[in-house]
Structures are given as structure tokens and as C-alpha cells.
C-alpha positions in Angstrom: 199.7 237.3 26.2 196.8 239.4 26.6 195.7 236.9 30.0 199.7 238.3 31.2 198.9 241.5 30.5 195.3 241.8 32.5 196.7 240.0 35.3 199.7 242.6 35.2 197.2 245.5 35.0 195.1 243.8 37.9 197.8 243.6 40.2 199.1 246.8 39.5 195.3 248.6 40.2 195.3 246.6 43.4 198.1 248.1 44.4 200.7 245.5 44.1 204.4 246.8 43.7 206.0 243.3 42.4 205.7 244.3 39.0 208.3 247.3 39.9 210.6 244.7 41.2 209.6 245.1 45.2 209.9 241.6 47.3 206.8 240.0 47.8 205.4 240.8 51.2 202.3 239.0 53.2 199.0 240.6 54.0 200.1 242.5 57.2 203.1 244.1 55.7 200.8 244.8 52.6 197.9 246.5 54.9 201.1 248.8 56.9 201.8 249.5 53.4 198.9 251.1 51.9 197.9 252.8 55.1 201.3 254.8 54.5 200.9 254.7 50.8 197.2 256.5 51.0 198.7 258.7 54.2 201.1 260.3 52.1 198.5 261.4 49.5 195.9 262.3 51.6 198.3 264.8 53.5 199.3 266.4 49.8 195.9 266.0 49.1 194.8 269.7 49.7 197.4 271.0 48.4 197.0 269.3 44.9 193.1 270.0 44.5 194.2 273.7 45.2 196.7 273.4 42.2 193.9 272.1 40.0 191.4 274.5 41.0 193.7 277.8 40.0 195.3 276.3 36.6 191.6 275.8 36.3 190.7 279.3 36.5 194.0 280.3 34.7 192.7 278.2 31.8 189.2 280.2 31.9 191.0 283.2 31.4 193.3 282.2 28.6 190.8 281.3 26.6 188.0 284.1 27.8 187.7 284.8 24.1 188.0 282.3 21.9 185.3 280.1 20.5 185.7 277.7 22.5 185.3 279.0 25.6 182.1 278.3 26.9 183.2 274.4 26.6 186.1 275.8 28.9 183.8 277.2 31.5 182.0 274.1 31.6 185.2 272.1 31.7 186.7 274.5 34.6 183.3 273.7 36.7 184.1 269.7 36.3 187.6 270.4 37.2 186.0 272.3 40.4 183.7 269.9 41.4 185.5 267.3 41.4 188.0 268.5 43.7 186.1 270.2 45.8 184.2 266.2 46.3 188.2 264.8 46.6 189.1 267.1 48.5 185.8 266.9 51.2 186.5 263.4 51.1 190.2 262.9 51.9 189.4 265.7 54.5 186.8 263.3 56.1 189.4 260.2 55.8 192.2 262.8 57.5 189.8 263.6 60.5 190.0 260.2 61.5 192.8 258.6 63.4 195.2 257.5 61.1 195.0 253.6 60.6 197.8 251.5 61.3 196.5 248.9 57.9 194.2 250.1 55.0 192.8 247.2 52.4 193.5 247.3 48.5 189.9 249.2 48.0 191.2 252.4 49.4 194.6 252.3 46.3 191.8 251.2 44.0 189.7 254.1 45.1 192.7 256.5 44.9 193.1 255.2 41.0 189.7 256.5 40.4 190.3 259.5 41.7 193.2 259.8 40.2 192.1 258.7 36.7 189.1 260.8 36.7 191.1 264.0 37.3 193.6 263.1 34.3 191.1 262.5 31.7 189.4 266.1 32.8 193.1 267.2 31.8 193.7 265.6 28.9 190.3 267.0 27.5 192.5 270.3 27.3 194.7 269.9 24.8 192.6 267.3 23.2 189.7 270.3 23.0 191.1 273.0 23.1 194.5 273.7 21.7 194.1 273.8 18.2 191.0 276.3 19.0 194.0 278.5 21.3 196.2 281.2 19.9 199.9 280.9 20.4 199.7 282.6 23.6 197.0 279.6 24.8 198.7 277.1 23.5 201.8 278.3 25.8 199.8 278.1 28.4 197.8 274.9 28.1 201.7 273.2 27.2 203.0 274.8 30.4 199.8 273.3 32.5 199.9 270.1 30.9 203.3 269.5 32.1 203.4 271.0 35.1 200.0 269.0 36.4 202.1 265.9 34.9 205.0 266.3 37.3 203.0 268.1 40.2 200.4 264.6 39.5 203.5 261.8 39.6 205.5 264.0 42.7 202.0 264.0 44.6 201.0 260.3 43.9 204.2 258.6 43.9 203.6 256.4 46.9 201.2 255.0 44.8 202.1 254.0 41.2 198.7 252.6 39.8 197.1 256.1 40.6 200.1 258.2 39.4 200.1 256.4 36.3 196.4 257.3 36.3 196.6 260.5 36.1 199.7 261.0 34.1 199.1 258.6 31.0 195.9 260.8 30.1 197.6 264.1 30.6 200.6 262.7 28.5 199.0 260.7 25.5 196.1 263.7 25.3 198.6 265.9 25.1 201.0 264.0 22.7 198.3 262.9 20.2 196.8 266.8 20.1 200.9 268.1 19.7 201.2 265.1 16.8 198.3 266.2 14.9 199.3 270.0 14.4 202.3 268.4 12.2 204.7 270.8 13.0 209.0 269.9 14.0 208.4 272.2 17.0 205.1 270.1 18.1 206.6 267.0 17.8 209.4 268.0 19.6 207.2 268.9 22.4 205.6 265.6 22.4 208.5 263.4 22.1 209.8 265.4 25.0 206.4 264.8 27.0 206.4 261.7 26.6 209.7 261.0 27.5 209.8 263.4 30.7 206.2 260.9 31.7 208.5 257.8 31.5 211.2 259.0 33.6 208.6 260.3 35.8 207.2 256.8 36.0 210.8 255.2 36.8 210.9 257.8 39.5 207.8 256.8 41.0 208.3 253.1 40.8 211.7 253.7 42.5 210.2 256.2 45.3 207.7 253.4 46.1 210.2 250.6 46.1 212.1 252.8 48.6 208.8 252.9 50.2 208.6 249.3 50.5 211.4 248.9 51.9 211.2 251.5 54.9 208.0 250.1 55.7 209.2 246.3 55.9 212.3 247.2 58.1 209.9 249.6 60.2 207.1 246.4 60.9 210.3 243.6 61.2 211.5 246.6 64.2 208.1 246.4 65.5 207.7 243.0 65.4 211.0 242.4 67.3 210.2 244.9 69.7 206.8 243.5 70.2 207.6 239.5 70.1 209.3 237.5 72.6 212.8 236.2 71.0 211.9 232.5 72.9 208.0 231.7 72.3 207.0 234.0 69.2 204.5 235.4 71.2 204.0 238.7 71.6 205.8 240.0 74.3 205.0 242.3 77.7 205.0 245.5 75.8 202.8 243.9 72.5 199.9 242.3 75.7 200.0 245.9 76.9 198.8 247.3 74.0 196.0 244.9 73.2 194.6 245.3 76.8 194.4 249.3 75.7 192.9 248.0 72.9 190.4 246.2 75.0 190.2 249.0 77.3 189.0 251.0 74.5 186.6 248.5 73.0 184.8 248.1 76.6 184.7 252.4 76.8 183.6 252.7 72.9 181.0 249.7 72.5 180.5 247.8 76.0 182.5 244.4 75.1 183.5 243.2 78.3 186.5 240.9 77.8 188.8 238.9 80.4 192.5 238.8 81.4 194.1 235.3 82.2 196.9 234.7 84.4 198.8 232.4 84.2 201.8 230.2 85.4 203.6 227.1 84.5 203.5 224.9 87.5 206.8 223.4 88.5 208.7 225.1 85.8 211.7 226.3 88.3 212.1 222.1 88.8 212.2 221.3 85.0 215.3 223.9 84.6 217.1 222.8 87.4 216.6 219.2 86.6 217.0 218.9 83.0 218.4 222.4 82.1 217.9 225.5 80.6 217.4 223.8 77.4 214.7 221.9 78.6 213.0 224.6 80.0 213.0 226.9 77.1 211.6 224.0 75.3 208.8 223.3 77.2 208.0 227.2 77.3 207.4 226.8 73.8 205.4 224.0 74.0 203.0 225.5 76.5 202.8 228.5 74.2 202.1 226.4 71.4 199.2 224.3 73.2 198.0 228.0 74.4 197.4 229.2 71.1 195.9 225.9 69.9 193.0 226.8 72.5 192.3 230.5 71.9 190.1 232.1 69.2 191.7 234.1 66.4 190.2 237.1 67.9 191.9 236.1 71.8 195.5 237.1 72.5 198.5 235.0 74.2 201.3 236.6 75.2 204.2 235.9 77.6 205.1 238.1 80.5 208.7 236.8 82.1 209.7 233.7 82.6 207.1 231.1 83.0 204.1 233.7 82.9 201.8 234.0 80.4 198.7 236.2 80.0 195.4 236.2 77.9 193.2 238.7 76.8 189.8 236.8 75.8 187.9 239.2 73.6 184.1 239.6 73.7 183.7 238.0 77.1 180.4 239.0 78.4 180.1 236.5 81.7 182.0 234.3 83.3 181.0 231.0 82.0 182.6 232.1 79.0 186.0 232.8 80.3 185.4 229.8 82.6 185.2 227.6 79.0 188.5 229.0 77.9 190.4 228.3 81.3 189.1 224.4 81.4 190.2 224.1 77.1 193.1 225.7 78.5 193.9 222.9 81.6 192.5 220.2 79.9 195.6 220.9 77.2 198.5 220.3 79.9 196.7 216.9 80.7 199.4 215.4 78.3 202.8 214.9 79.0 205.5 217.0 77.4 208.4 215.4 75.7 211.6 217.7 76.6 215.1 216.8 77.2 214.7 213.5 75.6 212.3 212.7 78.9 208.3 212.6 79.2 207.4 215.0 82.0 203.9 216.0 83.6 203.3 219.6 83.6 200.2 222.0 84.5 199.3 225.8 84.5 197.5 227.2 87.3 195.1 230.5 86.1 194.0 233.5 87.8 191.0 235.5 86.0 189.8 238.4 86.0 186.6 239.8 84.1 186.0 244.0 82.5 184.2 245.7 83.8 183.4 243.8 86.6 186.8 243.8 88.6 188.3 246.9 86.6 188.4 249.4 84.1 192.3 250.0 84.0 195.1 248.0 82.7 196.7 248.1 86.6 193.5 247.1 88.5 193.1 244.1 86.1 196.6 242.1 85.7 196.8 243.2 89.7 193.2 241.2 90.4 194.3 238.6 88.2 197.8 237.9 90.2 195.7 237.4 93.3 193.4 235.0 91.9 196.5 233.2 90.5 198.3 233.3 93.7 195.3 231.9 95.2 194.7 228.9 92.6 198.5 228.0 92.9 198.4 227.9 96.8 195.0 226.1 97.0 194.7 224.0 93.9 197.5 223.9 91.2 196.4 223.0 88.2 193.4 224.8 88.5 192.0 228.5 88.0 190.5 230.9 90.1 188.1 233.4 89.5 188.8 236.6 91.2 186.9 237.7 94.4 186.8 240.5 96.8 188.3 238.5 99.5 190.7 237.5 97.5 192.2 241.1 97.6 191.6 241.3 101.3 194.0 238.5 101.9 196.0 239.6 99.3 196.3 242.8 101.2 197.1 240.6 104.0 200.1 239.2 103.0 201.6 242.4 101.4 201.1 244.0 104.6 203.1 240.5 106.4 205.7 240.8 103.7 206.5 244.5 104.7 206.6 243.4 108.4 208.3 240.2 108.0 211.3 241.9 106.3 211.5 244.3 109.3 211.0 241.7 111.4 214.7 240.2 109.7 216.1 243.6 109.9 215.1 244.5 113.3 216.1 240.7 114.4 212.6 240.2 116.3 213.0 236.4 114.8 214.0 233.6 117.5 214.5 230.3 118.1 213.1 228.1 120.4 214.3 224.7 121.2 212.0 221.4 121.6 213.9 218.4 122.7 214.1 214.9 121.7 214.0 211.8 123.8 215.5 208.1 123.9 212.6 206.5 124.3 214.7 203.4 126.0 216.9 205.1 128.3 214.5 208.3 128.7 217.7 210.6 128.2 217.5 213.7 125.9 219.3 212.8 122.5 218.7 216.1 121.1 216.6 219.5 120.3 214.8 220.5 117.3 215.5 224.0 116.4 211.8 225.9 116.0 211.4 229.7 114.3 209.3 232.5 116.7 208.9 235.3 115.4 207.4 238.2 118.5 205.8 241.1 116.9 206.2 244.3 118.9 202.3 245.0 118.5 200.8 241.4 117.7 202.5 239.6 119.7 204.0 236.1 118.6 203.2 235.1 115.1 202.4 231.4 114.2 205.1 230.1 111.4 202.0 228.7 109.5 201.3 232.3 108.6 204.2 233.9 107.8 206.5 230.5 106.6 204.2 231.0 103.3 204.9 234.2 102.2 208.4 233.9 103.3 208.7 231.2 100.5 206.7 233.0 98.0 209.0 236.3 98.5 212.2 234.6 98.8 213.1 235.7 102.2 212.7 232.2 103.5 217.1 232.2 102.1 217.9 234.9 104.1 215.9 233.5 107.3 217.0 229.9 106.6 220.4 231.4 106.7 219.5 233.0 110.0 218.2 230.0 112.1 220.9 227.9 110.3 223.6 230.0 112.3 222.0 230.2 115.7 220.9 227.0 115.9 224.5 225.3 115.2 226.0 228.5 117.2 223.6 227.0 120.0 224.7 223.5 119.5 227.7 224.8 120.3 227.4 225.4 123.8 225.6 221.7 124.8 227.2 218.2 125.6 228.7 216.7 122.3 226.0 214.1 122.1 223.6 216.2 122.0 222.3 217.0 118.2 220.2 220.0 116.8 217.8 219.1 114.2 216.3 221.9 111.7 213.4 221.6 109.2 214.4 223.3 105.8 212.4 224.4 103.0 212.0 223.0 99.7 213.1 226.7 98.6 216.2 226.1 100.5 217.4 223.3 98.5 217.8 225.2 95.1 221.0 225.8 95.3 224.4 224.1 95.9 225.6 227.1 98.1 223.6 225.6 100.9 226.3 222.9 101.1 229.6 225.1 101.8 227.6 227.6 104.1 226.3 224.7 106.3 229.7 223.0 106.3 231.3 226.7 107.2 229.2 227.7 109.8 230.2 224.1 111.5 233.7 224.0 111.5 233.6 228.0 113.1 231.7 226.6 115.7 233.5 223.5 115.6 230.8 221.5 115.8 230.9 218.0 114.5 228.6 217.1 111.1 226.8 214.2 112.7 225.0 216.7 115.4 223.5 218.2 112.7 220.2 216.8 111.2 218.2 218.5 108.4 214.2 217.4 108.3 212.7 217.7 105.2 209.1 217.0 104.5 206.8 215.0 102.5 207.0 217.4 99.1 207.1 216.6 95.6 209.4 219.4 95.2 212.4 217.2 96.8 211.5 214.1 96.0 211.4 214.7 92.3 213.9 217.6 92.3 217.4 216.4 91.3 219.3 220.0 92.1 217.7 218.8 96.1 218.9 215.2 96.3 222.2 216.2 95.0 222.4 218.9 97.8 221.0 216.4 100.6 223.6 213.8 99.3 226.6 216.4 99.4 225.5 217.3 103.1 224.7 213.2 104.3 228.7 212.6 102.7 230.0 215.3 104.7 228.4 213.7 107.9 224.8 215.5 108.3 222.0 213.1 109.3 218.5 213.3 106.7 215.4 213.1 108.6 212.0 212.7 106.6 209.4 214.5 108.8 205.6 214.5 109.0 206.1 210.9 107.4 202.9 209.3 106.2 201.4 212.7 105.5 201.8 212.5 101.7 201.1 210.4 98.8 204.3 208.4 97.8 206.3 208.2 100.9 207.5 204.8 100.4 209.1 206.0 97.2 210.9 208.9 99.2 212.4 205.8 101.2 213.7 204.9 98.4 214.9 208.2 97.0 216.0 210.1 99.5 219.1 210.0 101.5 217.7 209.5 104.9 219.2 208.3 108.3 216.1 208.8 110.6 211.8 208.7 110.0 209.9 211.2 111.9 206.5 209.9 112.5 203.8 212.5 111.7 201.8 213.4 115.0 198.5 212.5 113.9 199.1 208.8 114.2 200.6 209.5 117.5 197.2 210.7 118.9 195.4 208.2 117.8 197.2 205.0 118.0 195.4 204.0 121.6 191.8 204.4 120.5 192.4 202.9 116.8 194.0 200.0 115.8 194.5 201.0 112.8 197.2 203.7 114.0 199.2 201.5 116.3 199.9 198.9 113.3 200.7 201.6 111.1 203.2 203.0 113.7 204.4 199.7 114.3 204.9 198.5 110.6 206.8 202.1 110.2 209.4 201.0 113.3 209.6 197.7 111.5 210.2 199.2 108.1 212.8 201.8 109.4 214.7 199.2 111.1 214.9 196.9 108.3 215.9 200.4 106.2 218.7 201.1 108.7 217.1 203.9 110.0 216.2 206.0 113.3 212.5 206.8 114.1 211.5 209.6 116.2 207.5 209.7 117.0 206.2 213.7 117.1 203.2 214.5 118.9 203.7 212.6 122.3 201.1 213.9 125.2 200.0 210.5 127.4 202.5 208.2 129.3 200.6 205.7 127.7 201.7 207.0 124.0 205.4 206.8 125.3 205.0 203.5 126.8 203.2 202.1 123.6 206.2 203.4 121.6 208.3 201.6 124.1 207.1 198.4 123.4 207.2 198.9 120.0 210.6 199.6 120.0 210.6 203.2 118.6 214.2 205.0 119.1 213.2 208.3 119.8 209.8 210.7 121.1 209.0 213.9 120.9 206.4 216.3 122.4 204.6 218.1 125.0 204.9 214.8 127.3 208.7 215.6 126.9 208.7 219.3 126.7 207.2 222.5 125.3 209.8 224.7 123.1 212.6 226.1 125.4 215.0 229.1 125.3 217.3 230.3 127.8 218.1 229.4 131.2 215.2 226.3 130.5 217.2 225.3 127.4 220.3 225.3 129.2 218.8 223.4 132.1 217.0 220.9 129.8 220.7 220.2 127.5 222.4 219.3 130.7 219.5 216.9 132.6 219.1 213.2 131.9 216.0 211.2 132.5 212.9 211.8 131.4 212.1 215.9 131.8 208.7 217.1 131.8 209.7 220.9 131.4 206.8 223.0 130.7 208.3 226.0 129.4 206.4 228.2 127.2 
């Protein structure tokens, strides 16, 4: 019993409101707690010590002449003194920004306080009443309530203390009333003691309503700060603890680093296995994030597959260069999602205070770039950032502004390069080639601007483009004449492709089979399901495949076998070499062999020499390609090159 009832008192001087019925509540809801809890007394705070100080004085005068009252002067200078100390003290705590947690010393503390200044009290009546006339003892029963109810209304966000200070002022007070003996007395006491428990009920119900504002007030906060996905904290929540970075670098020096960072592929997990899939492997990678971080680094995530990191206390690189590799080294093992075992990687862009910034901006802006750069260069890999990072990405802001211009203005072109029959030396048909003129730079190399096109999306709106002239030009040659077009992996994302191809056909009435799509050697077909479906749908509805650049990448004879293709474009590098190297000519060869067995076409790229074209000749290649043949045409030259036959050495530039 008496173990119960320390415990009880223990946990009620700590500051704990269980024993008043309040749901339990975990440390961080506890520290938001007490912070509002002491808050609330600290700003009454003044006001109260005030209160004490003048019944103080108001005592001192009541009792000017009685025996006893140089015991009250000495009393009234306690009573002084000690709030003058509470009150310098709370004034000191209320200077400060106001905390956002406080710990269970702080309550403690305000029980002291609180405790101290009710056993001053309950010296009164204890000391002084019998001494009093009747007039005093008015008085000191009028100040011993009053500081009673002032005490528990003051103090009632926090129980432990305002039972502190009440109990003394109430059983002082109660005992002194008792011993006089008198019906009128006890009257007075039962009614103390009675008005200091419903005072108490009051309290203990003020500070459950207490709890519960403050609960619903950090579940609000925590939903507005939290992605609904991940459980990390969300944009707004990684905003705030970059300030709060910000503000450690400004206050102490503690340099620290921001971590961008991507999921590569992710767009090819949701469109192959479904939303479901993705989310789940969003929460994996969050998961394996926060497995790598210290408790005093912060995960968050952006939008969509983007994360970021503050990594607190970072003083030099090497030390954010530790946290990216634990980080990399944690996507080395598959994820199991969607009931399939997939390989996924993140690709991180860094960037270190106060060395590339001293604003929130500057920072995440520095740390895009270097992850633009480590996903372009090297995915699965970060990148510190460096000044010439932001000098290219300066670049290719500035070629995004004039590219979309460029589209609106319609300064983008084709030009046509044609294709050979190697056997009969009769043009079979053109491949369709972006140009893009600049009014002030003159023409712009695709290389450059293809890129950023993807990156930015615009590479829809100008595949759309050269989709239309390119069939609209097909239009106008000899029906046996095909165009061929090389499409982005971006291109293939969605099914919409299909019925805008198919349309844009049948209003030029042109027939399906002149049509060929060349795709190259990219992971991002080959293992993208949403793309094969698309290059099936077009292959049904007549459209030859062509794989281009072939031999380029790293698994080509598995896109052989995956991809729906009806003709091999050899890649030009073997073209070039396949007279001085032996090597070369028995790939090209075993490539014509293989296609042929395959059932397909092969058209070699690159061809410069007669003796290139008469090499593929007796090899038995189908088709050639190259300057040998033709440069890239327009106009009156394309128009003269779709109507000749035999072979045409057009040099048009």
C-alpha cells in the first residue's frame, strides 16, 4: 500500500496526469505537454507574485499592532523574497523563445516553487490567527481563501504544483480554524476544505482538457508534417529542419549536408507492376534510408520518388561521402514487390553548408544539379556538387527556354537520309532525322538538345511533331518507298502513341508497313512492359520494329528475343572498321547470319567506301545506309532522291 501510494505521489510530482484519468501519451507528446503546461504559468506568473506581495503588505498592516507582529514583518519579507527570486526567474525563462518540448525537471521545479510559497501561507493562520483580533482574523480568512483559489486558477495546467500550494494553505488553515473550537470556526474549515477539493477536481479536469487539446494539436502537426505513404516527414516537415540547420550553422558553425536523391527507374516499376508496386517499394527505400542515417540525420520525402537528407554535424566531405556510399551500398539488394524480385538503385546529388550555400534555396538548387549530373553520368552513384556543375546547369535551363521556342516558333525540321538495297542498289526508303536551325547559333546538334528534351518532357510534343511530318512526307513518294523514325524511350510510356500513329496514317492514307519505328539498345524498352505492349500494338497494326545502333549495348541478344522486331540496324562503328579488323567483318557477318535465321531485315549504318558496300554485298546484307549513299536531304534533293533508282551519291547538306 504504502509502495502504491509513493509511486502515485512520484508520478504525480513528475508531472504525470494518468492518475486524473488522462490517456497515456509517449515522450514527445509528454515534452509538447509541459512546455504548454509551464507556458501557461509562467505567463500568470507576474501577475500571481504581485498578488502575494500586496496581501503581503495587507497582512503587515492588519496586524501592525498586535504581539505578534514583528514575526509578521519577518514573515512578509520571506513572502517578498521569494517572489521577487520567482518572479526574476520565470522572467528569465519568458525572455527566451518559447520551447516547443520542456522535460519533467521544469513541473518538478514549478512544485517547489509552488510548495514553498504555500507553506509561507499556511504559517499565517497557523501563527498568527489566534494572536489576531476579530478584525484580523477576517482578514487572514479572506487571504487564505482567496490565495487558495487565485493559487489552483493560476496553476491549474499543472496539478502536482497546484496541489502544492493549496494543501498547505488549506490544512494550515483548517487545523488553526479546528483548534479555536468554535460552530462558526468549524464551519469555516469544513467549508475550506471542501471549496480545496472541488478546486482540485477543477484542476484535474482543466488539465485533462489540457491533454487533450495538446494531443489533437501534435496528431494535426504530425499529419501536416508526415507523408501519408512513407511516414517520413514530408516537404514542409524537411523545410523546417533545414531552417533548423540554417540556424545551427549561423549560431555555432556546424556545417551539415543536404542529400538528393532519386529512385532510379521507379517510373518503370509503376508502369510495369502498378501503382501498388510502386508505393511499396517507396516504402522500402524509405525504410532502408532510415536504417542508414544517425538518429540526429533527417529523411524526408519530397514528391514522388524524391527523397532528401539533412546530415547533421557534417564538417567535410568525407563525412557526407560515408553516408552516400552506406546509403548505395543498401539498394545493392533486391526488393521484393508485387510478388517479383526487382533491382533497384538511388542516384544522389550533395551538397555541403557553408561551402555551396547559406540558404535553404541555394542548397536543394546545388543539390538538384549534382543529382541531375550523377543520374545522367553514372546512375547509381552520387555526385558531389561543383562549380561547373552549375555552369552546365545553366546551360541547359537556358536550351530548355530556347528549345520550347524553338517548338513554338516551328524552327524544328526534318531532314531525310535514305536507305539502300544493297542487291539491286535502288533506294528502299528514308530515315526521318530532327534539325533544329537556331536564328543566332545556327543549326544545333540533336546530341545536345535530344537530352534535355527528355528530361523536360518536350521530347512528346516534338515526337508528335516529326511523327506528322515525316508520314505527311511519306505521303508524297512512290508507295514502296518507307520512312523510318527513331523514337524515344520517353515516347513509349503511353498507349496514346498507338491511336495517334495509326490516325495520322490513315489521314494521309498511308499504308502501316511504310512505316518503321527504330528503337535503340535501352534497358528502358527492353525491360519496360507498358513499351513492348505499345511496340506490339503498332507491329499488329502493320508497322515494321527496327532495333538500331545494334551491338552497342550489353544484352542485345536478349532484345532479339524480346522485342518485336522486323529489321536489325547495324551500329556504324562496326561498319568503319570491318576492312582493317577481322574481328568486325565476322561480327557483321554472324549478325546477317543471325537476322536471317530470325526472319529479319538488316540495314548497315555508317557506309563511306565502295569497298564497305561491296563487303556488305557479299555478305548478303539487305539494306545500307550512309554518306556513300547520301547526306540528309530536304526539298527539291529529297524529291529528286524519292523518285531516282540506282545507286545515288547525292551530297546534299
Amino acid at each position: 500500500m504504502i509502495k502504491k501510494i509513493l509511486d502515485h505521489a512520484n508520478r504525480l510530482w513528475s508531472g504525470e496526469l494518468s492518475l486524473f484519468g488522462a490517456p497515456l501519451i509517449d515522450e514527445y507528446v509528454a515534452g509538447r505537454l509541459r512546455a504548454e503546461q509551464i507556458g501557461n504559468v509562467v505567463r500568470y506568473t507576474p501577475a500571481m507574485m504581485m498578488a502575494n506581495i500586496f496581501n503581503a503588505l495587507v497582512m503587515v498592516v492588519a496586524l501592525w499592532d498586535t504581539p505578534v507582529s514583528g514575526l509578521v514583518h519577518l514573515w512578509a519579507f520571506s513572502i517578498i523574497t521569494a517572489c521577487i527570486y520567482i518572479y526574476l526567474r520565470r522572467r528569465g525563462d519568458s525572455g527566451k523563445h518559447r520551447p516547443k518540448s520542456a522535460s519533467a525537471r521544469g513541473i518538478r521545479r514549478a512544485a517547489v516553487y509552488s510548495f514553498f510559497l504555500g507553506c509561507l501561507w499556511a504559517v499565517v493562520p497557523l501563527t498568527f490567527f489566534e494572536a489576531s483580533s476579530y478584525q484580523g482574523q477576517l482578514i487572514i480568512i479572506c487571504l487564505c481563501t482567496g490565495m487558495i483559489c487565485a493559487g489552483a486558477f493560476v496553476l491549474s495546467t499543472i496539478p502536482s504544483a497546484a496541489i502544492a500550494f493549496t494543501s498547505p494553505v488549506a490544512v494550515g488553515f483548517a487545523v488553526t480554524v479546528l483548534q479555536m473550537r468554535q460552530p462558526v470556526y468549524m464551519l469555516v474549515a469544513a467549508l475550506t476544505m471542501i471549496y480545496a477539493f472541488v478546486l482540485t477536481r477543477a484542476v484535474a479536469t482543466h488539465a485533462l482538457h489540457l491533454v487533450g487539446r495538446v494531443v489533437a494539436q501534435v496528431e494535426s502537426e504530425l499529419a501536416a508534417h508526415t507523408d501519408s505513404l512513407t511516414g517520413l516527414p514530408n516537404r514542409v516537415a524537411f523545410r523546417e529542419e533545414l531552417a533548423s540547420a540554417l540556424s545551427r550553422l549561423t549560431r555555432y558553425g556546424e556545417g551539415f549536408a543536404v542529400l538528393y536523391i532519386d529512385v532510379d527507374d521507379f517510373k518503370s516499376v509503376n508502369d510495369e507492376l502498378g501503382h501498388g508496386a510502386g508505393d511499396e517499394l517507396l516504402c522500402q527505400s524509405a525504410d532502408r534510408m532510415k536504417a542508414c542515417l544517425r538518429d540526429v540525420d533527417c529523411v524526408a520525402r519530397l514528391a514522388g520518388d524524391e527523397f532528401a537528407i539533412v546530415a547533421a554535424a557534417v564538417k567535410e566531405p568525407a563525412q557526407a561521402m560515408v553516408v552516400a556510399e552506406r546509403l548505395v551500398r543498401s539498394f545493392s539488394a533486391p526488393f521484393t514487390v508485387g510478388g517479383a524480385r526487382i533491382m533497384s538503385k538511388i542516384s544522389i546529388g550533395i551538397a555541403i553548408a557553408p561551402f555551396d550555400g547559406l540558404d535553404a534555396e541555394t542548397l536543394l538548387k546545388k543539390a538538384d544539379t549534382a543529382l541531375y549530373s550523377s543520374k545522367r553520368d553514372r546512375r547509381g552513384h552520387f555526385q558531389f556538387f561543383q562549380s561547373e556543375l552549375d555552369a552546365q546547369a545553366q546551360h541547359k535551363l537556358a536550351m530548355e527556354k530556347e528549345l520550347r521556342l524553338a517548338i513554338a516558333h516551328r524552327q524544328l525540321s526534318l531532314a531525310f537520309q535514305p536507305f539502300i538495297n544493297v542487291r539491286t542498289q535502288q533506294i528502299t526508303g528514308f530515315e526521318a532525322l530532327l534539325r533544329w536551325q537556331h536564328p543566332l547559333r545556327g543549326a544545333i546538334c540533336p546530341l545536345d538538345f535530344i537530352p534535355i528534351a527528355e528530361k523536360t518532357g518536350l521530347i512528346q510534343e516534338i515526337g508528335e511533331f516529326v511523327i506528322g511530318e515525316a508520314i505527311r512526307a511519306a505521303a508524297t513518294w512512290p508507295d514502296h518507298l518507307r520512312v523510318a523514325l527513331n523514337f524515344s524511350p520517353e515516347q513509349l510510356r503511353s498507349m496514346s502513341i498507338v491511336p495517334l500513329i495509326l490516325g495520322l496514317l490513315e489521314d494521309s492514307c498511308v499504308s502501316p508497313s511504310r512505316l518503321e519505328i527504330e528503337i535503340t539498345e535501352s534497358a528502358a524498352v527492353a525491360e519496360n512492359q507498358q513499351a513492348i505492349a505499345i511496340l506490339n500494338a503498332l507491329r499488329s497494326a502493320g508497322v515494321k520494329i527496327a532495333l538500331d545502333d545494334f551491338g552497342t549495348g550489353y544484352s542485345s541478344l536478349n532484345y532479339l528475343r524480346k522485342l518485336p522486331l522486323d529489321r536489325i540496324k547495324i551500329d556504324r562503328g562496326f561498319i568503319s572498321d570491318m576492312l582493317q579488323h577481322r574481328d568486325c567483318a565476322s561480327i557483321v557477318k554472324a549478325v546477317i547470319s543471325l537476322a536471317g535465321d530470325l526472319g529479319m531485315a538488316v540495314t548497315a549504318e555508317g557506309v563511306e567506301t565502295e569497298g564497305q558496300l561491296a563487303c556488305l554485298a557479299s555478305l548478303d546484307c539487305s539494306e545500307a545506309q550512309g554518306y556513300l549513299i547520301s547526306r540528309p536531304v530536304t526539298g527539291s534533293a529529297l524529291s529528286d532522291l524519292a523518285g531516282a533508282s540506282g545507286l545515288v551519291r547525292h551530297r546534299a547538306a
